[in-house]
N, C-alpha and C positions, 0 to 999 in steps of 0.2 A: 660734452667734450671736456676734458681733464685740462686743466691748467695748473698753473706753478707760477707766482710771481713772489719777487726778495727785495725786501727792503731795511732799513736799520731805523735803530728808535734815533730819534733825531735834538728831543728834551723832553724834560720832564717838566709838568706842570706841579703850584703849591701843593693841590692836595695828593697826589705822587704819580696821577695818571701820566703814562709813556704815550709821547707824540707819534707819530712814526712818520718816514719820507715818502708814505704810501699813499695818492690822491685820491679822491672820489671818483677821478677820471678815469681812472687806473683797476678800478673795481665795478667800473657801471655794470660790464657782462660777467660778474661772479655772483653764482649764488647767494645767499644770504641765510639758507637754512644749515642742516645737518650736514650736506653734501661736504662745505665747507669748514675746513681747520684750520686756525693759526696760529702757530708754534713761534715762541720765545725762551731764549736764554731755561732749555729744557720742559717746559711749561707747556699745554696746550687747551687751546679752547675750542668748541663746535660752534659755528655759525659764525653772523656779523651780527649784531643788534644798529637799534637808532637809538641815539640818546636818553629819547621817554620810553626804556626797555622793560622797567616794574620787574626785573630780576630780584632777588633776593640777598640780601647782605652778605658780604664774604665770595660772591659769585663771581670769577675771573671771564672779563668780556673781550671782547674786539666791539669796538663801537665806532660806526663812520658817522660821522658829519661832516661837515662845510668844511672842515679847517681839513680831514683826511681821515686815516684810520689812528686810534690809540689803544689803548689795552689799558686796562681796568680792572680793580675788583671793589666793588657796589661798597662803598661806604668805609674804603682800606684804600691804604696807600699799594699800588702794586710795585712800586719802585721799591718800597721797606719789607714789603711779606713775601716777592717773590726775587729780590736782587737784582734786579734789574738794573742797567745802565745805558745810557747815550752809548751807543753805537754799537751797543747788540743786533744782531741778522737776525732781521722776522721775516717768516717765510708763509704765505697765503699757498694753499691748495685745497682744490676742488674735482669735485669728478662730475 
């Protein structure tokens, strides 16, 4: 089943990863592979990772954990390399 769910980045953390207002709860029945895309302030990544993801540096993530979803790039600040700000529209879709 195709879904669509919207949220905004909520703050930024020291080293630049973007929070968002998107829960765990909120993602339990979303894919986590290819299926899925999350699009930010122009940007877009495939899938969800978990935290211990072993992506490679420079690699723009969606990553859930405990605290929700954020957006990342592996060893960069995403807030400085891609513009990002507190209350940009992320948008989760899957098929």
């Amino acid at each position: 089943m195709a879904g669509k769910l919207e949220g905004t980045i909520a703050s930024a953390t020291d080293s630049g990863d973007m929070l968002t207002d998107i829960s765990p709860e909120q993602l339990a029945d979303v894919p986590r592979d290819e299926r899925t895309a999350v699009s930010c302030g122009g940007h877009q990544t495939i899938g969800i990772h978990a935290a211990d993801h072993g992506e490679p540096d420079m690699t723009f993530l969606a990553i859930l954990d405990d605290a929700g979803l954020r957006l990342s790039i592996v060893n960069e600040s995403a807030q400085a390399m891609l513009g990002l700000s507190v209350g940009d529209a992320v948008t989760v879709e899957w098929q």
